[in-house]
N, C-alpha and C positions, 0 to 999 in steps of 0.2 A: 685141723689145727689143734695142737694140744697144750700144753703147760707153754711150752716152749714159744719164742718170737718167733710169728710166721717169715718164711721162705716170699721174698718178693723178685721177680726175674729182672733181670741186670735192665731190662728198657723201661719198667716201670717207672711212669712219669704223674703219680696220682700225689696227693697233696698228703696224702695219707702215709706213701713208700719215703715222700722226703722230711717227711715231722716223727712219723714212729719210731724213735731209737730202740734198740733193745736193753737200754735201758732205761727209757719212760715207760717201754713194755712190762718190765720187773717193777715198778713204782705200781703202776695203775689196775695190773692186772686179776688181784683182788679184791680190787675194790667194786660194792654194788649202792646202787640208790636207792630209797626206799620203796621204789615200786621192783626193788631185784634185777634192775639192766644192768647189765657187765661190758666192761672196755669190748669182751669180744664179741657181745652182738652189736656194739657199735662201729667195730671195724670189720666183719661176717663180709657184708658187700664189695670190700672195697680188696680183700684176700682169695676173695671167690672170682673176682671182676677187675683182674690188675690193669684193665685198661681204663676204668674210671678216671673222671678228671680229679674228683673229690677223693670221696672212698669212704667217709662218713657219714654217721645217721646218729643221731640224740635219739633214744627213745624215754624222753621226760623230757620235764624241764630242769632239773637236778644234773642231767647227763653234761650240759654245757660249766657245769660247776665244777661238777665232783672229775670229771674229764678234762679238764681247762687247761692242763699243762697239752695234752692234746689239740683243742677244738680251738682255742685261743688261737695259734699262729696261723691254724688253716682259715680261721676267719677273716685274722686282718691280712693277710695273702690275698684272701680272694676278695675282701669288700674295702681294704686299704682302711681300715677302723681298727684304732686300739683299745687295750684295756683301759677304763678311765672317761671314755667319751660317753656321752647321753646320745641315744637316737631321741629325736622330737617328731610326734605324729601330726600331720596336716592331713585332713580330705573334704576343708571345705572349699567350693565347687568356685565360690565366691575369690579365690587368691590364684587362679588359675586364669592363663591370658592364651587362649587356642583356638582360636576363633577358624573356623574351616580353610586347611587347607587347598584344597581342590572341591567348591561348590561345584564343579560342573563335572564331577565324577569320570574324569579322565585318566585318572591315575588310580586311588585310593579305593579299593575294593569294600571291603570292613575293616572297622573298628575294635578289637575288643580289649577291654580291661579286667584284669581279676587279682585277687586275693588270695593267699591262705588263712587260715588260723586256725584254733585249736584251744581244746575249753580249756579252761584253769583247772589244775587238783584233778586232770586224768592223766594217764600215763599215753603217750604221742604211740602212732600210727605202729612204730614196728615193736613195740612192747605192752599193748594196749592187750588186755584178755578178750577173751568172746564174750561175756558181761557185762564188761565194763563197754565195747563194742557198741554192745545192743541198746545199751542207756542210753549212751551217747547219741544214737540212731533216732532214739526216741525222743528225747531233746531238743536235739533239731529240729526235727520234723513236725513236732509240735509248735517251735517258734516261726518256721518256716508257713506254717497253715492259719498262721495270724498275721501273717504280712497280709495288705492291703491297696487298693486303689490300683496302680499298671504293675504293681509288684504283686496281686496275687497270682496264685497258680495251683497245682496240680505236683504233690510228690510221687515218686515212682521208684519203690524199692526193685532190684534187683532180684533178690529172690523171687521167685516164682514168674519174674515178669513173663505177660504174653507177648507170644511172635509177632503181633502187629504192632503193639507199643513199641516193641526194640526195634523192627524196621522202620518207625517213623524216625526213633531218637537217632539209628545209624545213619537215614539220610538226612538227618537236621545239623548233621555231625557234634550230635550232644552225647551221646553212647561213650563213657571211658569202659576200656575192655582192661580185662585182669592184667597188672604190674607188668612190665616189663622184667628183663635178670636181674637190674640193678636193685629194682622194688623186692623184686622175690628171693636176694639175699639179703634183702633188710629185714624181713620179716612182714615185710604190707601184703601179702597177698595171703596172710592167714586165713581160715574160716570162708576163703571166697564162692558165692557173692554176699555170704549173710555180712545183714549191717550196714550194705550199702545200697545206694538210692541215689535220684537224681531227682533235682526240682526245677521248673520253668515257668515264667508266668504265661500268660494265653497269647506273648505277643513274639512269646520267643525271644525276650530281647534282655530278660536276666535268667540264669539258673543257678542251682547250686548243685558241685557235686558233694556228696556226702562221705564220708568214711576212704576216698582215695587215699591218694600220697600225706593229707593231713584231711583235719576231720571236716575243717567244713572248703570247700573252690568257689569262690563268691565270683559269679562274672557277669559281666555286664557288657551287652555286644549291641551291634545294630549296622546294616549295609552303610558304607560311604564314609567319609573322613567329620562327620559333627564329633570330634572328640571332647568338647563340653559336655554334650546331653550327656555320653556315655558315662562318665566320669560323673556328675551328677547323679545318673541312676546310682551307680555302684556306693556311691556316697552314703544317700538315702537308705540303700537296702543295707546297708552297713550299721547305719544308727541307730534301725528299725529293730535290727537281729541283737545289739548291743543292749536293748533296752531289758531282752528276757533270757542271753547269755553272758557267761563272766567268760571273756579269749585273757590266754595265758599269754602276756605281754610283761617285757622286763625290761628298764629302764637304761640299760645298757646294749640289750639285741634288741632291743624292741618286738616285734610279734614274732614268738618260737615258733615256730616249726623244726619238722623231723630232719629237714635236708638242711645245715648249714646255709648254702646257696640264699635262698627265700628270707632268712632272716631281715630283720629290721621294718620296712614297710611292705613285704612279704608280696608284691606287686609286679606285676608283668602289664605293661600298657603297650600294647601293638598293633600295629595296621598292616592288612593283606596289600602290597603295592603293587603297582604294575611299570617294573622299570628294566626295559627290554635295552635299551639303548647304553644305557650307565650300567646295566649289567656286563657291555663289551668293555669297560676301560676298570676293573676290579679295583685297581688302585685310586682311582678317584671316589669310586663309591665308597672304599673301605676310611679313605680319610677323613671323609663327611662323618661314616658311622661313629667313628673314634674320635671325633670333636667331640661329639655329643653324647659320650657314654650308651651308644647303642649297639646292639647283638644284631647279626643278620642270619637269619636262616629260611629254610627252605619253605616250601606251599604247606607240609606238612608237620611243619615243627621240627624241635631239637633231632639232629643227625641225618634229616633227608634235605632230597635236591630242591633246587628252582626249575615251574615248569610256567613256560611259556614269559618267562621272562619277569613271574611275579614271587616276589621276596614277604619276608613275616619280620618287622620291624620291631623289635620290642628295646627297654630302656634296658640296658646293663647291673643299671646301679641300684642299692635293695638298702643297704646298712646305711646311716648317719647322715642321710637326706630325707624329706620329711615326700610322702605321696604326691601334693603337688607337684614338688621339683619333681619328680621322677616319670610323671607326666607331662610336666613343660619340656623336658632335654626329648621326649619322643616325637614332640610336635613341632620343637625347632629346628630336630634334624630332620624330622619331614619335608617341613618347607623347604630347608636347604636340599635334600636329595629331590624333590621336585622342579626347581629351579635348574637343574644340573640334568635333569631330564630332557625339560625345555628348550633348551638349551641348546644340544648337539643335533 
């Protein structure tokens, strides 16, 4: 790509090919933030990767400012949030009504809920240097090794790690492996693996990844559908990590992160299901999903299939509803797609 507005191929259907004019292109394209990111490592991913749904990436939090005539439409596109609105943040455990859907573990495999965030006054994931990197590493990791009581654990940088360490983390399936294209033409797979690490407590039932997709993956898991407790942990180890880091949060995205997408309450609350039956009438399952602002995808996450007739249930919606909500719509169209299970 040079001086000139990239070349997008006539099927491009990314958010990116229908907001970039070429001449928002001429407006934006000298412009840099104070940590030096430019329009074009923000749009790198998405001109390298014209299949992208998105196609953008902030590297700052300056990036959603000084880029606005860009990131603005693709946000309220994708989270139906405009300029002007307030995100408000909830996570306490207390305003949440999810009491077990399936106690008799007939359906609901696991639980898990997670986070991004990303510390205030550093530059985000695909503009971040190898110094500022390694602080940040350090940071963490330090807050992370004063967590306490079922939250402590054990960190585990990537660098140098031993063969059996990584064989336990790959069969625990806690092991994230280097970027995918879209990450590695954002610039996140810089410097790999220095910087990054994983952290778990001894039960296995919170970790953190460190230095991924955004700096810190707050998650909090555990077998079968109690989506209180989990939600609770996550809570806790959130308040815990807040007390000895400042996360870059703005009153109108709410928690920045690098991917547009995650903005606002920066959360994925999902459960492994087991819906063999309701997986034969697509249209009914999909109506349930779409009541309730929910995503269906595969055993293995974003882009792969269902196998054995079990789905990955996570909430849709990120910007301009508060974390609660965004855990209640996962557990009410749970019960609803459990009932419809039942049912046939």
């Amino acid at each position: 790509m040079t001086n000139d507005y990239p070349r997008f191929p006539n099927d491009c259907k990314s958010l990116l090919c229908k907001y970039l004019t070429p001449e928002l292109f001429e407006t934006l394209k000298d412009k840099k933030t104070r940590y030096g990111f430019t329009l074009r490592q923000a749009i790198n991913s998405g001109v390298i990767n014209p299949d992208s749904s998105i196609g953008v990436y902030a590297g700052d939090e300056e990036s959603y400012e000084l880029f606005a005539p860009l990131f603005d439409p693709i946000i309220e596109e994708y989270h139906g949030f405009t300029k002007g609105q307030k995100h408000l943040s909830d996570m306490n455990p207390e305003h949440l009504k999810a009491p077990n859907p399936d106690p008799e573990g007939n359906y609901i495999l696991s639980t898990r809920i997670r986070v991004g965030r990303n510390l205030h006054c550093f530059p985000l994931g695909p503009n971040i240097a190898r110094r500022e990197r390694l602080i940040a590493e350090c940071m963490i990791s330090d807050a992370l090794k004063a967590l306490e009581g079922d939250l402590a654990g054990e960190y585990y940088p990537l660098l140098g790690m031993s063969k059996e360490v990584q064989q336990q983390l790959i069969e625990d399936h806690f092991l994230f492996k280097e970027g995918d294209r879209f990450l590695e033409a954002a610039g996140l797979n810089r410097d790999w693996p220095e910087g990054r690490g994983i952290y778990h407590n001894r039960d296995k039932t919170f970790l953190v990844w460190v230095n991924e997709e955004d700096q810190l993956r707050i998650i909090s898991m555990q077998p079968g559908g109690d989506i209180e407790a989990v939600f609770a942990r996550l809570s806790r180890a959130v308040a815990a990590l807040e007390k000895q880091l400042t996360f870059a949060f703005d009153e109108h995205l709410g928690y920045i992160t690098s991917c547009p997408t995650n903005l606002g309450t920066a959360m994925r609350a999902s459960v492994h299901i087991r819906l063999p039956k309701l997986a034969r009438d697509m249209e009914r399952f999909k109506a349930i999903t779409d009541r309730h602002h929910l995503q269906i995808r595969g055993i293995h996450g974003e882009h792969s299939e269902s196998e054995g007739g079990i789905y990955d249930i996570s909430n849709r919606r990120r910007l301009g509803i508060t974390e609660v909500e965004a855990v209640q719509e996962m557990h009410d169209g749970v019960v609803e797609l459990i009932e419809a299970e039942a049912s046939l």
